[in-house]
N, C-alpha and C positions, 0 to 999 in steps of 0.2 A: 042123179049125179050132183058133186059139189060145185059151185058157184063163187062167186066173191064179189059181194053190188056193196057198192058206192051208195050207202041209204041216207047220206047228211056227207055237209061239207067235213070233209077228214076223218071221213066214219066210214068204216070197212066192215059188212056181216059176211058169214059164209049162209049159205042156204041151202034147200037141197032143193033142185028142180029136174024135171024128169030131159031124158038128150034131148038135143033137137030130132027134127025127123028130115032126111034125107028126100032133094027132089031126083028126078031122073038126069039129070047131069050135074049131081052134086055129089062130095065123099065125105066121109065121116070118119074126121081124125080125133086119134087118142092124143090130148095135149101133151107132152112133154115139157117144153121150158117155153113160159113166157116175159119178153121184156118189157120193163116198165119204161117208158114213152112221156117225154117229157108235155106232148099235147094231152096227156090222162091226167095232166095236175089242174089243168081249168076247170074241169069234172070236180074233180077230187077239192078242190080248194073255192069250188063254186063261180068259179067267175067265169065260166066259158057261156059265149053269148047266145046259144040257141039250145044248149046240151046240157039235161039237169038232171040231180037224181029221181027216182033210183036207177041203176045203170051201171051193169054190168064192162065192165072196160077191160084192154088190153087187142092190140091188134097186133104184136110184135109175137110169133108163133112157129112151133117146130113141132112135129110129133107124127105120130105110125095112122096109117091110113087103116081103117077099121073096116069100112063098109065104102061101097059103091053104088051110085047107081045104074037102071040098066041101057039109060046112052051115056054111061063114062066108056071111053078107051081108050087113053092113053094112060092112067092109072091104074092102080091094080092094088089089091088090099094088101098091106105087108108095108109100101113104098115109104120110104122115112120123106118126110113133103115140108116145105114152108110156105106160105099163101100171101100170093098179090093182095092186100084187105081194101078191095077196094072193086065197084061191077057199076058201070053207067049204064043209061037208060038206054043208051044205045038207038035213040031217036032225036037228040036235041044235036043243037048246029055243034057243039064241045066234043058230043061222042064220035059224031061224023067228022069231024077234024080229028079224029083220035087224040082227044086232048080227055078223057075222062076225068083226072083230078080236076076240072072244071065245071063238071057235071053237076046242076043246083037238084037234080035228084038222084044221082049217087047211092047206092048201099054201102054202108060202110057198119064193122063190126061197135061193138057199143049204142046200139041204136032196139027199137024194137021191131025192124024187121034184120036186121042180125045180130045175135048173140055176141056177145064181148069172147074173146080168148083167155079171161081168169075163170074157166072153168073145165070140167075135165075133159071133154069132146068141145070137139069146134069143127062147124058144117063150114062147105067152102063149094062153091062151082068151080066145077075140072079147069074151067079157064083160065083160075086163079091160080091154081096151084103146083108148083114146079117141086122136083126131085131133088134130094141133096146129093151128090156123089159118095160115093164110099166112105172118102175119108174123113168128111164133113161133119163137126158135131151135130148136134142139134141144137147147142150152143151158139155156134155160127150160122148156122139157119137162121135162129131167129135174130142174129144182125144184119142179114138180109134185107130187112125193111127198113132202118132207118138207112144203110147205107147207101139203098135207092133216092134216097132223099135227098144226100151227099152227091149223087151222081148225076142227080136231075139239077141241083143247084151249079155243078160243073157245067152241066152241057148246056144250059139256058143260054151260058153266058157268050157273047162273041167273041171276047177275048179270049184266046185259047194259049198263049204262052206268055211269057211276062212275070213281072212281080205282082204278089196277091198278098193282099192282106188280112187275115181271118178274123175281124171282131165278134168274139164270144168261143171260146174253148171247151165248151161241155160236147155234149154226145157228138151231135150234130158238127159243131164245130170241130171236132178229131176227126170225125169222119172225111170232112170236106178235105181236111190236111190229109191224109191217104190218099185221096183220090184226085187231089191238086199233085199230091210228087208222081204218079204214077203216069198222070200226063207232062209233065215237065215244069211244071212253075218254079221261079229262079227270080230272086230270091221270095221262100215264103215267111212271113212274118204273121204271128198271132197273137192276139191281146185277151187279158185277161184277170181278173182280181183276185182272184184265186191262185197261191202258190204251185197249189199242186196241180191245178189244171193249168200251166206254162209250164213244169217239169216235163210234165205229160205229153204236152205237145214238141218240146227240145229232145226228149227222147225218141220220137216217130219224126222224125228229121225236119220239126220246124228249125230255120236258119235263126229266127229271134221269136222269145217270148216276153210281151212285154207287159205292165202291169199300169194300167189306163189310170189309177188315184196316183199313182208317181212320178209316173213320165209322160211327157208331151210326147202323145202318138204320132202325130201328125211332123213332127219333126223329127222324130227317130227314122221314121219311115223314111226320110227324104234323106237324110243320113244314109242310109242303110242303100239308096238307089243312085247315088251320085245326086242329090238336089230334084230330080227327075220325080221322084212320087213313084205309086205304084201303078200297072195298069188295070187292076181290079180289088174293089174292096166287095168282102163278104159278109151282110151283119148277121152273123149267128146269135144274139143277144141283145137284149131289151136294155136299154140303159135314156134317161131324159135327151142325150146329147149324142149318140151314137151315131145317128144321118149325117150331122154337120160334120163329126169328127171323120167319115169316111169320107164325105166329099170333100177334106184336107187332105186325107191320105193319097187319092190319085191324082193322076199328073189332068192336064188339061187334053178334053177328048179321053176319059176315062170311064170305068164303068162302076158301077157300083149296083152288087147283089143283095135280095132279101130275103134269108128264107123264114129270119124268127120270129114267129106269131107275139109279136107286141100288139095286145089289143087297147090298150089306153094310150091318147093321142100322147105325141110328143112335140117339142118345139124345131122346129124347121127351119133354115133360113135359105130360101130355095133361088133367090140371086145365084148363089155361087152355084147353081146346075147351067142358068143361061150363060152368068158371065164365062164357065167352062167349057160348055158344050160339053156336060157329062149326060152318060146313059146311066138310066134304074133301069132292073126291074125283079120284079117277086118272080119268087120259084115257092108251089104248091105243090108238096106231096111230091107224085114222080108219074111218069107214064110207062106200057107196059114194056117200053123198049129201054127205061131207065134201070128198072127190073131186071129183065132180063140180062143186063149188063153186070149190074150190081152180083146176083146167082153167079153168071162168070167168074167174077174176080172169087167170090167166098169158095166157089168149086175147086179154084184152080189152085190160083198162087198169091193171095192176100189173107195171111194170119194176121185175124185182130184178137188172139186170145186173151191176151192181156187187157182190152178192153172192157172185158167184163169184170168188172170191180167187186160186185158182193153178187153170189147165189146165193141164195135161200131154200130151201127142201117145205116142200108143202103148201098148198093153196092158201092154208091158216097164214102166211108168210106176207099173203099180199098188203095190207095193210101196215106191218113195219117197210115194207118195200117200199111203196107207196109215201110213209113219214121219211126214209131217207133221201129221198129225190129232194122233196118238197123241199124239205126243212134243212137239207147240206149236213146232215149229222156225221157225216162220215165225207173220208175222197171218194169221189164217185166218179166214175163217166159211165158205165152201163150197168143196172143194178137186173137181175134175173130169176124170177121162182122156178122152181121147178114144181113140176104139178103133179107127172104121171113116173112111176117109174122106170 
């Protein structure tokens, strides 16, 4: 089968490696569409801290169940499936809290005991992998994964209604906006430097999009709440000043979310958490009740069709795919290959 490894920093080959081979509670699906994942650019662009080529990547995945094994039973070969990309050891104190994105030995696809999903079959254990509904692309399947991610960043938080302020508008960050109006947040406000990712956001019913090199966030936002502040900022986005700016944005006793992988320090001025008495804290990946939530909504009644900004036809694809994330060459918020037909 074909493949797509990441052989050098921004260097995409296709290969040809034989499938995986299926265990007895594992299925083997025919890839259909996978999404390109804004955590595959630290791979792809070399700077991810423990993850280097060559290495196969892509964990955002939809496609036709091939094979089974002989203790799968609640699968069946034919089932159009998208996969939890993610199996704890299921011995450390993380997995017995059922907190597995916590898990420091973790299986996770892109690794070399799992295959990445840019290739044409992708093995999964039956545990992982849920059914799409009828109506369901497999399009929308595979925004199942990150919008678990959006859902786990929701529900970490304690603040459950109020004003939210979304800093960073890309995938992740539209996602969170869907899944903040669904549970009521009033007013939501999103920031962003990018034009079209604040159009983006004003059209899926952000109440203000604002733009962080022109306007003083932290004052609009108190504008925007009667002087009051917000009761939750979200930092979807990496920027030197980001922390400070969100702990301007909430009111005192506020909360403030992380979910964006900034891996290079930034400046802090952490007084203003004591003098407030605000709360952090980071939201990692999702758990499998984030999931399972997440499947809901894409099953039922959350069209994010329009999120998906550029398909592409062919695994040859993955690497322009891959340059458009990176490098903003285009509007983006979900960019998607299609692999299998």
């Amino acid at each position: 089968m074909k493949a797509a490894f990441v052989t050098g920093i921004e260097k995409v080959e296709i290969k040809e490696i034989d499938k995986p081979a299926i265990s007895d509670t594992e299925v083997l699906i025919k890839t259909k569409t996978v999404g390109v994942c804004g955590s595959d650019l630290h791979l792809f662009r070399g700077t991810h801290p423990f993850r280097h080529a060559p290495a196969i990547l892509g964990h955002e995945i939809a496609g036709d169940v091939v094979e089974i094994g002989s203790k799968v039973t609640n699968i069946k070969v034919g089932d159009r499936v998208t996969v939890e990309p993610q199996v704890g050891c299921g011995e450390c104190e993380m997995c017995k809290r059922g907190l597995v994105s916590l898990c420091s030995g973790k299986k996770v696809p892109g690794t070399p005991e799992w295959i990445g999903a840019f290739s044409e079959y992708f093995n999964a254990d039956e545990k992982t992998v849920y059914k799409l509904a009828d109506q369901t692309s497999y399009e929308m399947g595979t925004l199942a994964e990150p919008l678990a991610v959006a859902v786990h960043t929701v529900n970490h938080a304690e603040t459950r209604t109020g004003g939210l302020v979304i800093l960073g508008a890309g995938t992740i960050g539209q996602l969170i906006l869907a899944v903040a109006r669904k549970r009521g947040y009033s007013p939501i406000i999103v920031t962003d430097t990018a034009a079209f990712n604040r159009e983006f956001a004003v059209k899926h019913g952000a109440d203000a999009a604002l733009d962080p090199v022109t306007e003083n966030i932290p004052e609009k936002v108190k504008e925007m709440t009667g002087g009051r502040g917000a009761d939750l900022a979200i930092i979807a986005a990496g920027a030197d000043n980001i922390l400070d700016q969100a702990c301007e944005c909430v009111h005192k006793c506020g909360e403030i979310g992380i979910v964006a992988m900034i891996t290079n320090k930034i400046p802090f001025y952490c007084y203003s958490v004591v003098f407030s008495e605000l709360k952090i804290y980071g939201a990692m990946c999702y758990e499998s009740g984030d999931f399972a939530e997440a499947m809901e909504m894409i099953n039922t009644d959350l069209d994010l069709t329009d999120y998906v900004t550029q398909e592409m036809d062919g695994i040859e694809k993955t690497q322009e795919g891959l340059d458009i994330l990176s490098r903003k060459k285009e509007d983006v918020v979900k960019v998607l290959i299609k692999i299998g037909e």
